[in-house]
Each structure stands twice: as structure tokens, then as C-alpha cells.
C-alpha positions as CSV (number, residue, x, y, z in Angstrom):
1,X,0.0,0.0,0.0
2,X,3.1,2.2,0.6
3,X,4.6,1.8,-2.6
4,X,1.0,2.4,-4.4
5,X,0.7,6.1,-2.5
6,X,4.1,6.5,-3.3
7,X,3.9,6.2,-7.0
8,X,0.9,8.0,-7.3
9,X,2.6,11.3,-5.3
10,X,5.4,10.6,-7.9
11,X,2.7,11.0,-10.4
12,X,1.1,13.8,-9.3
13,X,4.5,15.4,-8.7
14,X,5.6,14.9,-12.7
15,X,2.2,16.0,-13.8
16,X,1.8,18.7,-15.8
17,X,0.2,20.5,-13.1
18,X,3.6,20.5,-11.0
19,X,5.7,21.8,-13.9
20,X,5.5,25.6,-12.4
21,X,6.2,24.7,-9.2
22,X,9.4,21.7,-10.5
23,X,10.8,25.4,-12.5
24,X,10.5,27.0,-9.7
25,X,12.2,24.6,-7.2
26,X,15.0,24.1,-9.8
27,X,15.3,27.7,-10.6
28,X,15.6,28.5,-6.9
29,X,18.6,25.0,-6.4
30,X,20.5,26.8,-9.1
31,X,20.9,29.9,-8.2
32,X,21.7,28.7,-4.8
33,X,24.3,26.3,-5.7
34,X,25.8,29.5,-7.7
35,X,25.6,31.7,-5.3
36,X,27.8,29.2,-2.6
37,X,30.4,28.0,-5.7
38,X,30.7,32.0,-6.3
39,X,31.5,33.2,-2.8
40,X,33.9,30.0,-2.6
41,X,36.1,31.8,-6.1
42,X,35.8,35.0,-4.4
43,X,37.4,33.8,-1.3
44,X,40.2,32.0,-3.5
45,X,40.2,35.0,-5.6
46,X,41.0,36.8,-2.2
47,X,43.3,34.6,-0.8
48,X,45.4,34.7,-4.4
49,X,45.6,38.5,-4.3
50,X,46.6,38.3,-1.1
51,X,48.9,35.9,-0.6
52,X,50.8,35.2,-3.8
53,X,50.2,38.9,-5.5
54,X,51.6,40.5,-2.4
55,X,55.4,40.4,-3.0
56,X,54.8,42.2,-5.8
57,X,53.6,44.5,-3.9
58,X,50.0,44.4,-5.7
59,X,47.0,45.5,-3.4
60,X,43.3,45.4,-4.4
61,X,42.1,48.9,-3.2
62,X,44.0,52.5,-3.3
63,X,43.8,53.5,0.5
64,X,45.4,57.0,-0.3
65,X,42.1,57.3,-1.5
66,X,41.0,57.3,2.0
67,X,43.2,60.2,3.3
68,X,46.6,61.0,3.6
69,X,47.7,59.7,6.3
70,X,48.3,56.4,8.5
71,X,48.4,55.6,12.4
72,X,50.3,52.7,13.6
73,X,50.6,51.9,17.1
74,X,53.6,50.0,18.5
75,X,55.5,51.2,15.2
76,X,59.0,50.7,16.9
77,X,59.7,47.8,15.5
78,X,58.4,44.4,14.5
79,X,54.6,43.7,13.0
80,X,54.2,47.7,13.5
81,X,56.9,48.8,11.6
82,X,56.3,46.9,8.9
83,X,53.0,48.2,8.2
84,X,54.5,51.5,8.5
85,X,56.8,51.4,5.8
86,X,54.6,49.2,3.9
87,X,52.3,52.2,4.1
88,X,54.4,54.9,3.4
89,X,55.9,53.3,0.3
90,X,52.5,53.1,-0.8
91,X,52.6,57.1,-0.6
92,X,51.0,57.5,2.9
93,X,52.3,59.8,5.8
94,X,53.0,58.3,8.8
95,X,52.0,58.7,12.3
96,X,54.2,56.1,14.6
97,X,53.6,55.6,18.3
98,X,55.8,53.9,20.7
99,X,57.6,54.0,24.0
100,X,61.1,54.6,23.2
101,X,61.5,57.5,21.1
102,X,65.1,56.3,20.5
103,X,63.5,53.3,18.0
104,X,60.8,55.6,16.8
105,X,62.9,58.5,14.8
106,X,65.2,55.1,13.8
107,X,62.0,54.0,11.9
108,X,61.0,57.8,10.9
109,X,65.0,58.2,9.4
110,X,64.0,54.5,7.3
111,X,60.8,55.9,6.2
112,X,61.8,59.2,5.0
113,X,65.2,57.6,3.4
114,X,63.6,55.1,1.6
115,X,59.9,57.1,0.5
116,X,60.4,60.7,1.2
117,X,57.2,60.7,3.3
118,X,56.0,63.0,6.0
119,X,56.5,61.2,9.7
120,X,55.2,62.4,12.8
121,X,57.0,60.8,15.8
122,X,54.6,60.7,19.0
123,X,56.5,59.0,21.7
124,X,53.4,57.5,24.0
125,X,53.2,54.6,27.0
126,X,49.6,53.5,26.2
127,X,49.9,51.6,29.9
128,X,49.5,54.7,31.6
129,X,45.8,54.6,31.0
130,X,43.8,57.0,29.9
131,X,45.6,60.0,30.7
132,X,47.5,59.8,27.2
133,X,44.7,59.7,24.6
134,X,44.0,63.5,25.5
135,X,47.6,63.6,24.2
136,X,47.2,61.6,20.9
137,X,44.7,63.5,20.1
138,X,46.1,66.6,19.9
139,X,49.0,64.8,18.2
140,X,46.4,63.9,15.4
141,X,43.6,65.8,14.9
142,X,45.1,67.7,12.1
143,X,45.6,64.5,10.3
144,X,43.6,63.1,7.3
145,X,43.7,59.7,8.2
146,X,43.2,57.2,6.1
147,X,44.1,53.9,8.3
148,X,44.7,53.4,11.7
149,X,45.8,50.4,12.7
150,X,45.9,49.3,15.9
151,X,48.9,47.0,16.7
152,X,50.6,47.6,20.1
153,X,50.3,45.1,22.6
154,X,51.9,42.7,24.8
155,X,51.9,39.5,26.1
156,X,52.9,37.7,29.8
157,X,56.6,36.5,29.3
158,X,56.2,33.4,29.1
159,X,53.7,30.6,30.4
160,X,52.0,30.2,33.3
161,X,48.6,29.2,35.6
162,X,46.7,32.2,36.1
163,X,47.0,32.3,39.8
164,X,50.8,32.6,39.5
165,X,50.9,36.0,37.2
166,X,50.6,39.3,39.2
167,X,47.0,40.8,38.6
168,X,49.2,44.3,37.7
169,X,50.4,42.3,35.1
170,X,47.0,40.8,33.7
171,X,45.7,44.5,33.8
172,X,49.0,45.9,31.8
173,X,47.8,43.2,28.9
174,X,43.7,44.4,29.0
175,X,45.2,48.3,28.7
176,X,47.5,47.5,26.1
177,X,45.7,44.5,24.1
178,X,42.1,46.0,24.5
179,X,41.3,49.5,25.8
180,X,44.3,51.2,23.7
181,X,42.1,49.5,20.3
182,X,39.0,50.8,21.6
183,X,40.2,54.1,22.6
184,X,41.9,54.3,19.6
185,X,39.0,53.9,17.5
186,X,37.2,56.3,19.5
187,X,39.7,58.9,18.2
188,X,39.5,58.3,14.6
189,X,35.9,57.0,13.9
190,X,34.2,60.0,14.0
191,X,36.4,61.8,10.8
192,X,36.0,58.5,9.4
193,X,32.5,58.3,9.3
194,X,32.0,62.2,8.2
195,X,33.4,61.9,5.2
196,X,32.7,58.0,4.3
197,X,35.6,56.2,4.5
198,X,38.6,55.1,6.3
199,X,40.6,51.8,7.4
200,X,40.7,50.5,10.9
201,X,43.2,47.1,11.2
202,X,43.3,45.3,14.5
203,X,46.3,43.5,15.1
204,X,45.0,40.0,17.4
205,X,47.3,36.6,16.9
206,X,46.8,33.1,15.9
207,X,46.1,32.3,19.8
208,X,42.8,33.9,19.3
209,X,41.5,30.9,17.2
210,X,41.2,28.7,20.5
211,X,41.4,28.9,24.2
212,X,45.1,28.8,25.6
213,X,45.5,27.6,28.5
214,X,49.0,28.8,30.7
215,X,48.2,32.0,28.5
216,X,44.8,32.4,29.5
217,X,44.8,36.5,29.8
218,X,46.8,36.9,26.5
219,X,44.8,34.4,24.8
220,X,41.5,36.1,25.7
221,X,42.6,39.5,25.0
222,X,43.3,38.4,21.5
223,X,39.9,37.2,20.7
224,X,38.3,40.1,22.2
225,X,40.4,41.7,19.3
226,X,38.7,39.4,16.8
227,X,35.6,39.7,18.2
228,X,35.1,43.5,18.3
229,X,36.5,44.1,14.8
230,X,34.3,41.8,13.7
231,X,31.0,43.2,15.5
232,X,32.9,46.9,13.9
233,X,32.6,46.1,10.6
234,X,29.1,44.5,10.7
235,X,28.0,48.1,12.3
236,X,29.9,50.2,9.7
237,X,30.1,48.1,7.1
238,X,27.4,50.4,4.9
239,X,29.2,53.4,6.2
240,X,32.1,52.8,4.2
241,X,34.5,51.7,7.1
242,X,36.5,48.7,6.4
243,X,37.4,47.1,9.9
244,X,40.0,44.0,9.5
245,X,41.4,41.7,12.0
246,X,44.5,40.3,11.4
247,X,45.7,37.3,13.5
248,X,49.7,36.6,12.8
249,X,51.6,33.3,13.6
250,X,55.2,34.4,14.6
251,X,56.6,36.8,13.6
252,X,60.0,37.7,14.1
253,X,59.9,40.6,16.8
254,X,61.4,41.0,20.2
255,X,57.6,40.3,22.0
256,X,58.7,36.3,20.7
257,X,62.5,36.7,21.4
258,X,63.3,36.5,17.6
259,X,65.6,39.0,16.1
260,X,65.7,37.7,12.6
261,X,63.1,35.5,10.5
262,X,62.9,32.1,10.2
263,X,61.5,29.3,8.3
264,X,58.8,29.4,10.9
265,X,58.8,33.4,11.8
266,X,58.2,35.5,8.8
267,X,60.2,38.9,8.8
268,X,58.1,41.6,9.6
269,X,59.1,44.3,6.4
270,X,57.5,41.6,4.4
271,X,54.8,40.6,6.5
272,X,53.8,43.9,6.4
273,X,53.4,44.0,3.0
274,X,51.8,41.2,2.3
275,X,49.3,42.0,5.2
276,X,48.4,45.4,3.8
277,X,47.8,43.2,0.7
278,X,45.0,41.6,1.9
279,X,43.0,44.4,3.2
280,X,39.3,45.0,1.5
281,X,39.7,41.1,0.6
282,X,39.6,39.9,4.1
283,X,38.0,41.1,6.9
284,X,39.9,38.5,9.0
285,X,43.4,37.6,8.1
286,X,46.4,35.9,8.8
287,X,48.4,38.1,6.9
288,X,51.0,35.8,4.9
289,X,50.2,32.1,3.5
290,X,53.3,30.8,6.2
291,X,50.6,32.1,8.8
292,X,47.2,30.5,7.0
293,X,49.7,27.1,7.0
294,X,50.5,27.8,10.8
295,X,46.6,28.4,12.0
296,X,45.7,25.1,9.0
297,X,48.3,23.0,10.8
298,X,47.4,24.3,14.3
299,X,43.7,23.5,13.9
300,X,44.4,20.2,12.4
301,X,46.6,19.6,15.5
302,X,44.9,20.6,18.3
303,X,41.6,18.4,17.5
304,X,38.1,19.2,19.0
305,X,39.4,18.9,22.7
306,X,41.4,22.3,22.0
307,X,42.5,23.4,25.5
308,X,43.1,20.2,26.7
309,X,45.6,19.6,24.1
310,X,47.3,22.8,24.2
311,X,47.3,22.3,27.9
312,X,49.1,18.9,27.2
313,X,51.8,20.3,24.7
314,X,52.5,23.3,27.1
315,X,53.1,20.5,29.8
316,X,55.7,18.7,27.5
317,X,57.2,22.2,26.8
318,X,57.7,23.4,30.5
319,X,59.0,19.7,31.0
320,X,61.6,19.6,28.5
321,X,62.6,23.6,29.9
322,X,63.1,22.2,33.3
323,X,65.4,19.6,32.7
């Protein structure tokens, strides 16, 4: 009896009645089957530009369209100053904040050497709180910025329970990791939105793809990062701000005891260029294809259980140190 109601609803269904509706239905698979293989080519298309078109030094938009100048934070050396001069060879001034203002006119003498751009040096400790952003902004309100990206930071030095790490210290990561991006922002949004455009990168880490136990502060900080650039650019997406997270493996900088690249540890000139590369292609990044292979691997790794894993490999790590 099954099978008889079963072939006449198959009947009914290739009836001429059902054609309309059979269009439709197919109409509606095909242009949803197009619309998932086209977002999948304009990812690749992305990741191609990015990643393989970027030591050419090839980038999709013009952001001196978007003003003339850039902000980089923690441009003293490493990830931040190689968005700076990645920047200013692209013809952009270049506002750099740092600490030491020793490294800083090192990087301004490089920058005008090399590109003959403006450089405005602003020596800052964004740890004192909020007592400097009074400062910074008298620094830039002059400034038609274009991009800002927000890239100083720190970490703990080195790994250990929660408990252990003094809370001045967990505090020192929040005001440097966090509040220094959204305070930041807070500066440079409003110019942004008034004449329609502008570039804000947030600079988080590969750590923020999982929980990280023995770095548990750090670790969060950094997907706070990924979570409020993402939430930014959902809000002024239609406003014309592009909002960009990037997430770097290593890199070699002084925050991961490297002072020259690695098979492993890109150097930071060219990660900053092929990080700039990718921006209006992704809103999160790793910055280089070494970095998508590190997060690839990493994930692959790691498994489901992610914290107990990294917990485990930490373990090994401290293990092998003590001996």
C-alpha cells in the first residue's frame, strides 16, 4: 500500500500541473548552488591576491584614496613597523607611536630615506591609561587619516597558571591589548564616518583561534580583538569603514624573542606588505600564506578537545625547559 501512495505522489508530482512549481524549485537550487560556488572563487580570488600577488607589492584597493595619512601603534619595530613602511611606500604619511622614542625616529629616518614621506613621531606609554589619549589626540587631529591600525600590545613572558601572574600584570595586557584598540577607534571613527571612508586594522594573533591555557589572559585578549572588529565592521560596514582583523603566527619581533626570520617566523618588512595586501579582501586575516599554513596546521593539530591539548603540549614544553 506504501509503494501504491508512493507512486501516485510521484505522479502527481511529474504532472503537468507540477511543472510551475518543478521550474521553480529548480530555478531556486541553481541559483543557490551558484551563489555558494561564487563566494567560494571570491574567497580564492582573495586569498590569491593576497597571498601570492603581495610580494609584488599588488594590493586590491588605493587607500590613499582614504586620506593621507596612517596611524600605527607599536610602530617601533616588528609587526608595526612593517605596516609602517609598507604604508608609506604606498605614498601614505605616517604617524608612529611607541615608548622609546630612540626606536621611533630610527623607523621615521628609514621611512623618509627610503619614501620621502612625512613622519610624525609621538612617543606614547599606552599603559599609563587613559591619561594619554588626550595627548594623541592633539597629536592627530590635524591629520587626514586614512588607516589606523591598531597593533601595540603585549603579552605575559612566558607561560603560566593564572594564579601565578601578578594581577598588575593581567591588567598591563587588558590596557594594552584591548582598551588602547577601543580608545583608539574612538579617536578616529568620527572623521572616518564624516566623510565616508577610512581603514581600521586590529592586530590579534593566531592564539585567538582557541582557548590557551597557561596563556589564558593573552589568549582572551586576543579574541576580544577578533571579536570587536568583527561586531565593527558588521556596524559600519554600509558606512564605508573597512574594519580588518588580522591574527599573525610568529613573527620575528622582540615580543617572541626573535631578532631575525625564520623558516617558521616571517620577517616583519615583508609581513607587512603582504598584510596590507590583503585588506578589502579579508576582513579576517592571517596576513601571509606561512601564517594561513600555521593556523591550518594548528587546527588540524589541536583536534576538537582544544584546551586540553594545548594544555598537554604546554606541559611537554615546561617539562623539557626544566630539565
Amino acid at each position: 500500500m506504501c509503494s501504491s501512495y508512493w507512486n501516485q505522489a510521484v505522479d502527481i508530482f511529474m504532472s503537468d500541473r507540477f511543472c510551475l512549481y518543478r521550474n521553480i524549485a529548480a530555478v531556486i537550487g541553481t541559483a543557490y548552488v551558484l551563489r555558494f560556488l561564487l563566494k567560494k572563487l571570491w574567497a580564492l580570488s582573495g586569498g590569491f591576491c593576497a597571498y601570492f600577488l603581495a610580494p609584488w607589492g599588488i594590493s586590491r584597493i588605493n587607500i590613499k584614496k582614504y586620506g593621507s595619512w596612517a596611524v600605527v601603534t607599536g610602530a617601533s619595530e616588528g609587526i608595526g613597523r612593517g605596516y609602517a613602511l609598507e604604508l608609506a611606500r604606498q605614498g601614505l604619511n605616517v604617524a608612529i607611536m611607541s615608548r622609546s622614542r630612540e626606536k621611533l625616529e630610527k623607523v621615521e629616518e628609514e621611512i623618509r630615506s627610503k619614501y620621502n614621506r612625512d613622519v610624525r613621531v609621538i612617543p606614547v606609554d599606552f599603559s599609563e591609561g587613559q591619561s594619554v589619549y588626550d595627548d594623541i589626540q592633539a597629536e592627530i587631529s590635524d591629520l587626514d587619516i586614512a588607516i589606523l591600525v591598531n597593533n601595540v600590545g603585549t603579552g605575559i613572558g612566558g607561560e603560566s597558571y593564572f594564579s601565578q601572574v601578578d594581577p598588575l600584570r593581567h591588567r598591563k595586557v587588558i590596557e594594552l591589548n584591548c582598551q588602547s584598540m577601543i580608545q583608539m577607534t574612538h579617536l578616529v571613527l568620527p572623521k572616518m564616518l564624516e566623510k565616508k571612508k577610512g581603514i581600521i586594522v586590529n592586530i590579534a594573533s593566531i592564539l585567538c583561534l582557541f582557548p590557551v591555557p597557561l596563556s589564558t589572559v593573552y589568549s582572551s585578549s586576543k579574541i576580544f580583538v577578533l571579536h570587536f572588529s568583527t561586531a565593527l565592521q558588521t556596524e559600519y560596514k554600509s558606512k564605508g569603514i573597512i574594519v580588518q582583523c588580522n591574527s599573525p603566527g610568529y613573527v620575528a619581533t622582540q615580543l617572541v624573542g626573535l631578532k631575525k626570520a625564520t623558516w617558521w617566523a616571517v620577517d616583519p618588512v615583508a609581513y607587512g606588505r603582504s598584510s596590507v595586501a590583503t585588506i578589502g579582501l579579508q576582513h579576517h586575516t592571517n596576513g601571509c600564506l606561512y601564517h594561513v599554513i600555521q593556523a591550518f596546521v594548528l587546527k588540524l593539530l589541536l583536534g576538537q578537545k582544544t584546551s586540553i591539548n594545548v594544555m598537554k603540549v604546554w606541559g611537554k614544553i615546561k617539562q623539557k625547559w626544566a630539565k
